[in-house]
N, C-alpha and C positions, 0 to 999 in steps of 0.2 A: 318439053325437057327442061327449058330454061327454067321454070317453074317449081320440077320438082329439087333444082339443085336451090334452088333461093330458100326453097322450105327445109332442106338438111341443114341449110349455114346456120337458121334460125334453132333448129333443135339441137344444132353440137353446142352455140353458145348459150341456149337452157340448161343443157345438160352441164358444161362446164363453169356455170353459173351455181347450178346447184350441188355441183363438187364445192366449188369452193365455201357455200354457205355451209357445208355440212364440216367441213373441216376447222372453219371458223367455229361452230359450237363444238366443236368434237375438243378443240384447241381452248375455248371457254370453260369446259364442263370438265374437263380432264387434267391440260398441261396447267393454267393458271392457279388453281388448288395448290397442284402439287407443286409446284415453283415459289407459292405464296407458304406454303407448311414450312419449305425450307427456309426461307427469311423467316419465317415468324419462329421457330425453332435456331437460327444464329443468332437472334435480336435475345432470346430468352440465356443464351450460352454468354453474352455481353452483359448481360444483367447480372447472373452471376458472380462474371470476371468483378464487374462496376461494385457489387455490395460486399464481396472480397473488400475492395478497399473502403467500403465505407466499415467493413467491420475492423480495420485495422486503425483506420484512422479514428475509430473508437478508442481502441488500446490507445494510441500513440498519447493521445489526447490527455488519458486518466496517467498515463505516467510521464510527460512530457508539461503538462496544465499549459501546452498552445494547441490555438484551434487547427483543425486540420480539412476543410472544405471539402467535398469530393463532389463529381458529376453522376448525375446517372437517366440516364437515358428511358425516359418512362415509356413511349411508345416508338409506333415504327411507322413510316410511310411506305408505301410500294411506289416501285419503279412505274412511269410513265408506260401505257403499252398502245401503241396506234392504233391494232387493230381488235383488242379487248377491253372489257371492262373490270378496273379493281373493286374488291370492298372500301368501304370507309375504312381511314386509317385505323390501326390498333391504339386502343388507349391503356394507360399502366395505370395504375394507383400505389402510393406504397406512403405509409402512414404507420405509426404506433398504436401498439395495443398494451394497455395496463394490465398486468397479471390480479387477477383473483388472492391469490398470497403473494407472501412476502419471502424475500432470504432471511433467512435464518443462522445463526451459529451459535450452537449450544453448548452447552458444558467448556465453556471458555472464561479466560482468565489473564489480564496480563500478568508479564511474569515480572517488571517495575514494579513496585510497593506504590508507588503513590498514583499511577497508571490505573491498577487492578480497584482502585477506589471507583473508576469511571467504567473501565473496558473488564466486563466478568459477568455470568450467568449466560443468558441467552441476548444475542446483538440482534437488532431486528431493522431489515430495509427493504423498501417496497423498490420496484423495478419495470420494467416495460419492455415489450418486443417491438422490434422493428416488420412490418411484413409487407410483402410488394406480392403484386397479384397483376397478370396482364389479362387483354378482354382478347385473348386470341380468334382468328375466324376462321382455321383451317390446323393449329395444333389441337387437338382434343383435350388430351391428357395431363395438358402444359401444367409443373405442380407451383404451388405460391413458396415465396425464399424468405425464410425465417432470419433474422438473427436474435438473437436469444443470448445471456449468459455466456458472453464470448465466443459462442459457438451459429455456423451459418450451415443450413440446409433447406435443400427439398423439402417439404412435405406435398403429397399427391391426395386427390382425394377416397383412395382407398384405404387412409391410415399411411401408409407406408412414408418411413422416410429416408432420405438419401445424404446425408454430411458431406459438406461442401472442404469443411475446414475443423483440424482437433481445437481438442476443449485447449483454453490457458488459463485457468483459473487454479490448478495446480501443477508445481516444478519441484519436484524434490523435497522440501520443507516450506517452500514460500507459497504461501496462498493469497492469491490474487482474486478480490472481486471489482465488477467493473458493473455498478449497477448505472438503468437508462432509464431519464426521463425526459418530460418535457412533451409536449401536442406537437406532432406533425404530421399534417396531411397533406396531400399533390397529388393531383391527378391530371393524365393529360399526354397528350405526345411528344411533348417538347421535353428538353434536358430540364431537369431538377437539382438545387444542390440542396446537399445537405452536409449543415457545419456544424458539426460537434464542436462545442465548446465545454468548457471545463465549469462544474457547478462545486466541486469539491476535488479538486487535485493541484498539482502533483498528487500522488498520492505519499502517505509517510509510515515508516517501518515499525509496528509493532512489536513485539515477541512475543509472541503468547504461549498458553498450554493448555492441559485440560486442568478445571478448575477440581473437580473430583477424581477419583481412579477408574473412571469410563473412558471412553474414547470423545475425543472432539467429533461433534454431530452439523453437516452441512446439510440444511436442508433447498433446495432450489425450486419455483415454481418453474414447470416448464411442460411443450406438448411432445418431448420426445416421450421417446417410451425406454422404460428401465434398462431393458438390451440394447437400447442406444448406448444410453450413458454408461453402462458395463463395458462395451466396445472402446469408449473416448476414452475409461479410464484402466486399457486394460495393463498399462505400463506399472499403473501403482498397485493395481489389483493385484502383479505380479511380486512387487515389489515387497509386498504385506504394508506400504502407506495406507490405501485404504481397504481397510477390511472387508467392508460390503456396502453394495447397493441394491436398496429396497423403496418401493413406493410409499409413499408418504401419503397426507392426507392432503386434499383440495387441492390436488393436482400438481404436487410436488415430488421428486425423491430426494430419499434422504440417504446422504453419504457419510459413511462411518469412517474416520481417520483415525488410526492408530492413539494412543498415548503418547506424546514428546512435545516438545516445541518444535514452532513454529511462527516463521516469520510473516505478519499479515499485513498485508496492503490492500487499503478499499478505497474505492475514489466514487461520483457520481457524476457521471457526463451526460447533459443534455442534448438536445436536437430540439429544434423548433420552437414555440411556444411557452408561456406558465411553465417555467424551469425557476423554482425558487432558490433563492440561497439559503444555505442548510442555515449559516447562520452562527454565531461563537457559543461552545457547550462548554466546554470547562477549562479548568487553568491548572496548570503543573507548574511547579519550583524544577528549574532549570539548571540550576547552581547557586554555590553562595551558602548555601544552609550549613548552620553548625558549625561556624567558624568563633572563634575566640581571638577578641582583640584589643590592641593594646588601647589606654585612655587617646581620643581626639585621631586614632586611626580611621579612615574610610575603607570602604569594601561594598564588592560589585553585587547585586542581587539580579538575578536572570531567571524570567518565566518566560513560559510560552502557552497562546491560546489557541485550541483547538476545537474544531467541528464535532460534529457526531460520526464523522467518518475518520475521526483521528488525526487530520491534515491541520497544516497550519491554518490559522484565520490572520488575515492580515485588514489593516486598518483599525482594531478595536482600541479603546480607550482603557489603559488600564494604571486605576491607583495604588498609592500607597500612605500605611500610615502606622507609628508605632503605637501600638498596642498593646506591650508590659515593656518596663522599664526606661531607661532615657537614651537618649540619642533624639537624632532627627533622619528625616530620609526622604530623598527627592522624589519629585513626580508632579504632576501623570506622566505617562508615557504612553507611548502610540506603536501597535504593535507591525512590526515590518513583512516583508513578504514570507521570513522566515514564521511567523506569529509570535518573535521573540520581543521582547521588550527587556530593558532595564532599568534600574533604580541604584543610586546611592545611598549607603546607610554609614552615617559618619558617628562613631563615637564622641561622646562627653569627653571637656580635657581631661577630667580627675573623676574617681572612683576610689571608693572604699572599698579594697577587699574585691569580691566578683558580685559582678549584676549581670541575673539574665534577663534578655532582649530578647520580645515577638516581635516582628514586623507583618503586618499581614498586606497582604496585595490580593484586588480584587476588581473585578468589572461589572456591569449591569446594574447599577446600583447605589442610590446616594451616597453610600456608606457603607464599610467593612459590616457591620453586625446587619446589616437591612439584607447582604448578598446572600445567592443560596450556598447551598453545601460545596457544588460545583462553580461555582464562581467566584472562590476564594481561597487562599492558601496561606500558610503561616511561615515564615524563616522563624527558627529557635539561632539566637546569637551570644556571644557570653563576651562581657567586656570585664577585663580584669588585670587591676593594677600591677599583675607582675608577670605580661606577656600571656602567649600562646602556653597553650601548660600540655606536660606528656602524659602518654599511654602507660601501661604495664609493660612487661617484660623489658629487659635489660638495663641499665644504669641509668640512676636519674639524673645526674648532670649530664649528661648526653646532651649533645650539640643540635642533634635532629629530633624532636616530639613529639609524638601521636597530637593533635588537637581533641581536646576531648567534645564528645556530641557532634562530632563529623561523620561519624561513622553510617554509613546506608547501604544500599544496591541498588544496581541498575542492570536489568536485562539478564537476570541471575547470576550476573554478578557483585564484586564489592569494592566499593570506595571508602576512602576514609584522607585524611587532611595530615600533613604533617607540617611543624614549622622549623626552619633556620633560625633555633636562637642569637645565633652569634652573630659578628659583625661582615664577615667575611665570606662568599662564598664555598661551597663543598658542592661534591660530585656522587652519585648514586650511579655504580657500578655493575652492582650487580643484583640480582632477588633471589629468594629462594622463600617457597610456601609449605613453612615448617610441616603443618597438620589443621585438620578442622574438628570441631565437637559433632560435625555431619556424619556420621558414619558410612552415609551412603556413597559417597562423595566418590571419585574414581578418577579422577581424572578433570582437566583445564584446560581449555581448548576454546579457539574460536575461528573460524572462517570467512568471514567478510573480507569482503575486497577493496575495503577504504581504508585513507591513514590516518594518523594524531588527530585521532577521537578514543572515546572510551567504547568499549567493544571492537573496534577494529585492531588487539593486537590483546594477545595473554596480558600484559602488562605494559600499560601509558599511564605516564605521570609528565600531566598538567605544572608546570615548574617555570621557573624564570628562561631555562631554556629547556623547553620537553624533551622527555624521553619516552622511548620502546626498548619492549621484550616482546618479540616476535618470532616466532620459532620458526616458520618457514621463511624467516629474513626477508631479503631484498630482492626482488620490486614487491612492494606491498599487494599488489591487486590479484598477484600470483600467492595466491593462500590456500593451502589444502588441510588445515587443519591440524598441525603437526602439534601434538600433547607438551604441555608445561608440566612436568613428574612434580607431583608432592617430595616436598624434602631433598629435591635438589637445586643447587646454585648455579643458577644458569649467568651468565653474561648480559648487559645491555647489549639491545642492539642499537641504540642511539643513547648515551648516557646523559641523565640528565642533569641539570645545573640550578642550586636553589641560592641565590644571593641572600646574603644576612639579611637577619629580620625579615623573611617573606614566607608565606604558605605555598602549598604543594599538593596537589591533591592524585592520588595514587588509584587506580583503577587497575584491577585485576578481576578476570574471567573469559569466559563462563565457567562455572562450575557446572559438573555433569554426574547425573549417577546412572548405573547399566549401561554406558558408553554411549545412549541415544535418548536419555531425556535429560533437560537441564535442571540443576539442582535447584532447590527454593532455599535461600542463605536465611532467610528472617529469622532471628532469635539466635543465629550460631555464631559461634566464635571462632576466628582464621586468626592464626600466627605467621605473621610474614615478616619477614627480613630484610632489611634495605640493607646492602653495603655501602656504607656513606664513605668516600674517600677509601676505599680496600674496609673498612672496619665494619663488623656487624653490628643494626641495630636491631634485635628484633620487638615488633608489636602484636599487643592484644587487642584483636582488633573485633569486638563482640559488636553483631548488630541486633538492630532493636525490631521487634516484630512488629 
């Protein structure tokens, strides 16, 4: 008997020996999967979250030009377990991939005269995705996380995709592009950063239109599919902004935007590696053109150089030198963060009569005549022995003068120059915008949410002490656009103060025609009014095409 109980003890603890091994593989082969899916499915939900911010701190980057670092967690470890075995950690990879095509913007145009010289026809930039892929060992289905063109999603690999976050490339009228370059690659389980830095930004405000009477055409490479980008853009789709969207060729669609202006900001921000600088593209006259001055007067000249992304370029070396008639005029100059630079241009003591003055300023280049087209500009200047001299309309001993060859546009709207002959200060009261030879014309308006600049208010005049006319008043950042009526006299809302002997440069717009596109002023003539001290001046104020 004692025997057979020795041999039961021995088979309950086989038996409960071999419970236990079976529930140990039963607990390998079943629960550790399933426990491992779930981390490897929250670890892929962080990834997500993580390239969220790395696509923001893309944006921040192209409108902010500081860098923005972010973490992102490429793989995953599993938890320690005593009495099972895990796989090898998960490894991530996330690297950029150069698109096949380029962005595109077609039938575009600035709506600046001397802008539209550089920014018109078809703008062309290459661009890159960012794409993280995990080596999961228990998600299957897990999809790789795009960011693309402002936009971050799924893609799976049965085509399908899933949008993480909307497009921002367009708001209302401002169109935003955020192109990516640069080599980066990481792979591994450890955190990775990645730090956008700024290869062209801030970025800076355009105004553009369409250059023809078609619609402005965006073309985007990308692997969504059309009914994506239909979906991201269905706010405008609705709005009639963009008319339609259609596949394009080499793996693009192409977005059709309305006829109007439009405000455009493009920057290019790197990641990683071989991130070139775009580099200084051309040069704009800034201010200062088309003044008229008296003999042994000085007077300020302001350019500014720019990228192929329209942004400033700061650091470059830019000359000057006169080039018809006499004076002299300081330089070089070294352009600042703004890419503005300037130059003094000092009149001869004595003149005969009037002499016109070129000054030309220019960079890249031994010499003004060696530079190309885009790397040089010319001030037209008039020095003449009996002051600033006036415009048409109203009395010619008038105390306040049109300058003549001031006259321009900016951002579809118009500048032009006046001067305080006398010795004394006076005051500019009020305006009123008689009529224009534009027929189209309907109205004057602008909506910006900046102050004392030109385009941030119907009417700023630059003066010894500036002034606005600003129709939705005070605080300036609260603007909705409220209309300046042709032919009537509105009030300053800051008046402005011109001390004898001194110039004034008067900005007024935008000008608008059909209430939603901005008018093109070149070649037309605007009758505007200053009330200098309560008294009316008005001017002919024709610009040049």
């Amino acid at each position: 008997m004692r025997d057979r109980r020795a041999v039961a003890g021995v088979v309950g603890a086989v038996l409960l020996f071999g419970i236990l091994v079976i529930s140990l593989s039963i607990y390998q082969a079943q629960v550790v999967p399933a426990e491992n899916e779930q981390l490897e499915f929250q670890h892929n939900e962080r990834i997500h979250d993580q390239l969220t911010d790395v696509r923001n701190a893309v944006l921040r980057t192209a409108g902010s030009g500081n860098s923005q670092p972010v973490s992102v967690s490429l793989g995953l470890r599993y938890p320690t377990r005593v009495a099972a075995v895990n796989p090898p950690p998960v490894t991530g990879t996330l690297r950029t991939e150069p698109f096949a095509s380029n962005v595109t913007i077609r039938n575009v145009e600035a709506t600046d005269a001397e802008t539209a010289d550089y920014v018109s026809g078809t703008l062309t930039y290459s661009t890159s995705r960012l794409v993280y892929s995990g080596d999961y060992h228990e998600y299957r289905n897990a999809p790789r996380t795009v960011y693309e063109n402002g936009v971050l999603y799924n893609r799976f690999d049965n085509g399908a995709n899933l949008t993480l976050t909307g497009q921002s490339m367009l708001s209302g009228n401002r169109l935003t592009l955020v192109t990516l370059a640069g080599d980066y690659d990481e792979s591994g389980v450890r955190s990775a950063s990645v730090d956008p830095h700024p290869s062209s930004a801030p970025y800076h405000e355009v105004t553009v239109t369409n250059e023809s009477d078609g619609p402005l055409v965006l073309s985007l490479p990308t692997t969504l599919s059309n009914s994506t980008w239909e979906d991201l853009l269905a706010e405008q789709l609705s709005s009639g902004r963009v008319l339609d969207v259609t596949p394009g060729d080499n793996g693009t669609v192409d977005v059709r935007l309305e006829p109007g202006t439009y405000v455009l900001q493009l920057s290019r921000v790197g990641v990683g590696s071989g991130v070139e600088d775009p580099g200084p593209h051309y040069l704009v006259r800034d201010g200062g053109d088309g003044a008229t001055l008296n003999p042994g007067e000085s007077h300020t000249l302001d350019v500014a150089v720019r990228d192929r992304f329209n942004n400033p370029f700061a650091g470059q070396t830019v000359n000057a030198t006169v080039t018809r008639g006499p004076g002299s005029v300081s330089g070089p100059a070294t352009t600042g963060s703004d890419g503005g630079a300037s130059f003094t241009y000092t009149a001869p003591g004595a003149v005969s009569g009037s002499e016109a003055v070129g000054v030309t300023v220019w960079f890249g280049a031994p010499n003004a005549s060696a530079a190309g087209p885009l790397e040089r500009t010319t001030f037209d200047l008039t020095v003449t022995s009996g002051g600033g001299s006036g415009g048409g309309g109203g009395n010619s001993d008038r105390q306040v003068t049109l300058v003549s060859g001031s006259e321009g546009t900016f951002w579809n709207g118009i500048q032009f120059d006046v001067r305080n002959t006398g010795s004394g200060p006076v005051d500019v009261t009020a305006v009123r915008v008689e009529n224009t030879t534009n027929s189209k014309v309907d109205g004057i308006w602008e909506s910006q949410t900046g102050s004392y600049a030109r385009g941030q208010h119907e009417v700023y005049i630059n003066a010894s002490t500036r002034g606005v006319l600003d129709m939705d008043g005070t605080p300036y950042y609260e603007d909705s656009g409220t209309e300046l009526p042709i032919g009537s006299r509105e009030p300053m809302t800051e008046q402005a103060t011109l001390n004898g002997q001194t110039n004034a440069t008067v900005y007024v717009g935008a000008f608008w025609r059909n209430k939603n596109q901005q008018a093109n002023m070149r070649g037309e003539t605007v009758y505007v009014t200053l009330y200098v001290d309560g008294s009316p001046n008005t001017y002919e104020v024709t610009i040049p095409n």
